[in-house]
N, C-alpha and C positions, 0 to 999 in steps of 0.2 A: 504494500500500500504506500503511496507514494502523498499526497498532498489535494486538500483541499482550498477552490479557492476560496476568497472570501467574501469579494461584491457580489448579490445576487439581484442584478437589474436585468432582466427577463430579454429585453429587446436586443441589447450590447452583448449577452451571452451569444444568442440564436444569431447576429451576425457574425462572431466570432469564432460558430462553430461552423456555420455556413464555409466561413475561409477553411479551415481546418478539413471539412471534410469534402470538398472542392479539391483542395490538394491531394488529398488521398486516395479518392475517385471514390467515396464512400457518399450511400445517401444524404437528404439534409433531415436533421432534428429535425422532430417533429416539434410543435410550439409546444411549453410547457410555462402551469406558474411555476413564479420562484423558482429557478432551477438552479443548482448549484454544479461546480464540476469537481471531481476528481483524477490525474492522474496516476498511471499504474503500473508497476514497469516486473511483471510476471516470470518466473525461474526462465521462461523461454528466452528474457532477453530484448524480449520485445517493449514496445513504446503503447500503451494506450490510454486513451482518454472516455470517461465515465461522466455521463450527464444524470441529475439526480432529480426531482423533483420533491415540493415538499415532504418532510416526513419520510427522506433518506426511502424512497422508492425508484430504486435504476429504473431509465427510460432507456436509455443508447451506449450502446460501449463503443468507439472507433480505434482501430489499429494507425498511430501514427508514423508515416513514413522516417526511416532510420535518416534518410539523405536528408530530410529537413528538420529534423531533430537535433540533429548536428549545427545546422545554420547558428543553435542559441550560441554555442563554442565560439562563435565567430563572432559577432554582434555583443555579446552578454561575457565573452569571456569568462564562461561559466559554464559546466556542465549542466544536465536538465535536473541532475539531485541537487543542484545549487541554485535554479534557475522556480520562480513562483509560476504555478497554475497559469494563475493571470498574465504576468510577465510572457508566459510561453505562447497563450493565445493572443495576446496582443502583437506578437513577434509577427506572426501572418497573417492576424486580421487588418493590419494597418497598410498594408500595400497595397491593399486592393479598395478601388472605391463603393465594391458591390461585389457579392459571391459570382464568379464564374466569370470577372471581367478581367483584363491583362493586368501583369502586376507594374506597379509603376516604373518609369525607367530611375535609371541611378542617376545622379546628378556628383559630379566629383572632375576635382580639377589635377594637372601633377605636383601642385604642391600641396593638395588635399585638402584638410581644412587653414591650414595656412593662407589661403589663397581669401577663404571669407575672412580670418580676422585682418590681411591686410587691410582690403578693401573698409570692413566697419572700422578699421581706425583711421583712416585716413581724413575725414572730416574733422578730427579732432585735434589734426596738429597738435601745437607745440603743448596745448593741454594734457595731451596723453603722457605719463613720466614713466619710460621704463630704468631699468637698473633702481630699481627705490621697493625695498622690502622692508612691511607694515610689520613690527614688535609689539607693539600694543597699542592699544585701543579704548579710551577710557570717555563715558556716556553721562552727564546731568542727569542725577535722580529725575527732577523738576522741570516744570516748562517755564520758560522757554527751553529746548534742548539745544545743547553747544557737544562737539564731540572735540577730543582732542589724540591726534595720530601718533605715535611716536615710530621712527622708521628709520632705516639704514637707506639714506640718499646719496648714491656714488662712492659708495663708500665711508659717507661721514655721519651723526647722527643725527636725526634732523625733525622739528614739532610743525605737526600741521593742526592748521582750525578750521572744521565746518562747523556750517547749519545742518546740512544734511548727507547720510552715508548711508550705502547700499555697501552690503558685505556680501560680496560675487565668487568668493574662493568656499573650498568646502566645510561642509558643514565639522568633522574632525576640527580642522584647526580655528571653530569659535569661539571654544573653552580656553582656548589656550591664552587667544590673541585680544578679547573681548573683555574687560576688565570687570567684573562681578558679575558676569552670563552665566558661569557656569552652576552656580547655589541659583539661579532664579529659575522659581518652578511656577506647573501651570494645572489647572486641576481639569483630573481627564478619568473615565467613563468608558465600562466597557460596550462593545458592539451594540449593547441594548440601552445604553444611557443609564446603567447606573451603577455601584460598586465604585462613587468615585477617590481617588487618591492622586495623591500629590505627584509629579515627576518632573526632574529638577532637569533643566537646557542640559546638562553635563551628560546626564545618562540618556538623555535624547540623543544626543550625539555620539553617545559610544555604542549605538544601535546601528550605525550606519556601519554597510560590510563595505569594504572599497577592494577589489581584483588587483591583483601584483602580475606584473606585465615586466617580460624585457623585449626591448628592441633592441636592433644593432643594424645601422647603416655602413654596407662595406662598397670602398669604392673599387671597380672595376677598371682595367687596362680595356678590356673589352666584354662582351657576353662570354661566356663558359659555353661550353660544348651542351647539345641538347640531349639525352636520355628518350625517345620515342617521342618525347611530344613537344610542340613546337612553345617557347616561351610569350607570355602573355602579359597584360599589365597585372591581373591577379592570379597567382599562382598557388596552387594549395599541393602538400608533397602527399601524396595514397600513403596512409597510415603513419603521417606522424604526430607526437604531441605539438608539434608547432602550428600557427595559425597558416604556413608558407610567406612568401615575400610578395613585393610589390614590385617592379619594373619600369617606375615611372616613365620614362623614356619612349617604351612601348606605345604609352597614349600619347605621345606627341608622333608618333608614327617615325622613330628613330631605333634601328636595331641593328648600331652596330657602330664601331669604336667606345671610347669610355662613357661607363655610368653607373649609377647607383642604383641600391636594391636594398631595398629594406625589409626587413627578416622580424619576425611577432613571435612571442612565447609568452602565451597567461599559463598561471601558475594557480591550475584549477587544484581539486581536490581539498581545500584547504585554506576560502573566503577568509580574510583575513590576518590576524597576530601570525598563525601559521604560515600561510605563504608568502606575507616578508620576511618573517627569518628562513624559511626556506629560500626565498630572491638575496638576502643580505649575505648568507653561507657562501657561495660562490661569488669570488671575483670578478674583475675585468676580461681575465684570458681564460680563466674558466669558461662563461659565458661564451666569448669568441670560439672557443674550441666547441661548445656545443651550437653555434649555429653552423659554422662550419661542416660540422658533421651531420649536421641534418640537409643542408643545402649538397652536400659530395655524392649524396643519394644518387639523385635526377643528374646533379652535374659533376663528374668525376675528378675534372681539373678545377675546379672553384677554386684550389688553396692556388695554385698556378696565377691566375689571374685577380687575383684582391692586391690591392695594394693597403689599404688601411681599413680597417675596422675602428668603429664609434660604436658602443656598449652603454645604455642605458636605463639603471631600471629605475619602475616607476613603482614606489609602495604601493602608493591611492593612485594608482592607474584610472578606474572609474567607479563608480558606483554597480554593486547586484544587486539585482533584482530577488533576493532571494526568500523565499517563503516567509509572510505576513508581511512585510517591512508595506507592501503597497500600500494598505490599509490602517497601520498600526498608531497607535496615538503620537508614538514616538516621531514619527514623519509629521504627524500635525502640528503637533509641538513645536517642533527647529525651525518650520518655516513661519512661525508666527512674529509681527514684528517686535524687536525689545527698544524699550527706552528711544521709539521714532528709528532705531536701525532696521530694514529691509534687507531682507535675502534672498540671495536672485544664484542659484546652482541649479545643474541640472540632477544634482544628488536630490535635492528637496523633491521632483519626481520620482524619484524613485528606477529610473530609464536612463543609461548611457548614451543620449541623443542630444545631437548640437539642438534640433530642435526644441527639444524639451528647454536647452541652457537660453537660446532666445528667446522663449517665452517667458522664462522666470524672469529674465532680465528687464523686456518691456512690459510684466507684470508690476516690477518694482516701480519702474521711472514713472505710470503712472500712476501708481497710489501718490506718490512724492510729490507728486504734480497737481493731483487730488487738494491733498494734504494745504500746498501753495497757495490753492486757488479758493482754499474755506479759510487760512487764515488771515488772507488779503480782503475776503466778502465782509469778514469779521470786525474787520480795523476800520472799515472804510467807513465816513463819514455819511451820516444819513443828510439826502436832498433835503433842502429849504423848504 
């Protein structure tokens, strides 16, 4: 028995199994109230999914396809025992505008999402400050609210003053970096509204699971020899723990003298504390020798043609999806504003999607704008 979810909104299930069993070539659900899902992963090995109706009565069991099961590995950087119910139908209900219509096409550039945060920072000139890392962060009980930053700027140490702050980095480092957030609690309720108790922002946040990830950018004299199948801009190697590389080059329709390839390894099995000490155990050339060896697979001369390797791991790579966190008070909690600060992560989702981080972002700017616009109506002087 693997997991139940935990929204039960009738219409959002029945389109998100519509995708599900669309993919699978499997009937559609039939309509049911209240339906809840379960997945189930059977001594065979196999993948399926259980629809429930009130009062824990099976309606439908479907057999999930193993090749798309796998896709969560890729996207979620998680396996499916790490990945929620929800989280997993959401994976393939959201590309399709409608059961049985195409899925949507990819949208990606070669220097990937690099390419959008160029673009969204450029309007912001010389306002944008990078090299300037925030140490703490301290908030006015009282209104008016004044924040004051404290931060490593080029290197020196340096005090900034707003009126107003958005805290856009993840939710882990707000206890840290947020000056008495982490003792403020908020009183929360369970699924049915009530058995309420206290839960303090600190243990909100040590809820969140975040995926440990290494990448390694190695650069190329030229492409490597090909093993049966022709190189691509995304590459995946048959049976290994790595996610494969990318080829950038390839989408610019360039194959051939020097270029880069970028090589992914999530470090499943073991969400969280676990898989960064598991990523921190092995070094720089540890590392290197294991993408190398997964890469010499397909391409035999790889070590022949690298000329350098860049190794980088990431602890809080991104946020998992992983059983309860969608729905759980604790996610309610962290994204709630403190003392006038706004938070704007695509962790607060609960989903590793730039789209999710855009919307939390222009979630924030307008409540803040909200906020401007009632205490301007407030001040302003009444007509004659």
């Amino acid at each position: 028995l693997w997991k139940r979810a935990a929204e039960k909104r009738a219409d959002e299930w029945r389109r998100a199994l519509a995708e599900i069993n669309a993919t699978n070539g499997a009937r559609l659900v039939a309509p049911v109230e209240d339906p809840s899902l379960e997945f189930v992963r059977p001594p065979d090995g196999s993948f399926r999914v259980r629809v429930y109706a009130s009062g824990y009565e099976l309606v439908e069991e479907h057999v999930l396809d193993q090749a798309r099961v796998q896709e969560l590995f890729d996207d979620y950087g998680a396996t499916i025992d790490e990945t929620s119910a929800w989280a997993g139908i959401f994976y393939f209900a959201a590309r399709r505008a409608a059961p049985g219509r195409e899925s949507r096409p990819y949208l990606t550039w070669p220097q990937g999402n690099g390419f959008v945060a160029t673009r969204l920072a450029e309007p912001l000139g010389d306002r944008l400050r990078t090299d300037c890392a925030v140490i703490r962060i301290e908030a006015t009980a009282d209104e008016p609210r004044r924040y004051r930053i404290g931060a490593i700027d080029g290197g020196r140490p340096r005090c900034f003053a707003s009126r107003r702050l958005v805290f856009a980095a993840p939710q882990f480092l707000a206890p840290y970096l947020i000056a008495d957030l982490g003792e403020a609690a908020s009183e929360v309720g369970d699924s049915e509204g009530s058995s309420a108790e206290r839960l303090t922002r600190r243990d909100a946040a040590r809820s969140f699971r975040y995926g440990a990830w290494v990448v390694a950018n190695l650069q190329l004299d030229r492409p490597p020899a090909e093993a049966g199948f022709p190189i691509a801009w995304d590459n995946v190697i048959h049976d290994s723990p790595s996610l494969g590389y990318l080829a950038t080059s390839y989408q610019r329709g360039i194959d051939r003298g020097p270029t880069v390839w970028t090589w992914y390894y999530p470090l499943t099995g073991g969400v969280g504390h676990d898989a960064r000490r598991q990523l921190a155990s092995a070094g720089r050339d540890d590392w290197a020798e294991i993408a190398l060896a997964d890469l010499a697979r397909p391409h035999p001369d790889i070590r022949e043609r690298v000329r350098r390797i860049d190794v980088m791991r990431w602890g809080h790579a991104m946020i998992c999806p992983v059983p309860g966190f969608r729905f759980s008070a604790s996610r309610r909690v962290a994204a709630e504003a403190w003392r006038g600060i706004e938070f704007a992560h695509s962790d607060l989702s609960g989903l590793p999607l730039f789209e999710e981080a855009f919307a939390r972002g222009s979630a924030a700017g307008r409540r803040i704008a909200e906020r401007i616009e009632r205490e301007r109506s407030e001040t302003a002087e009444p007509e004659a």
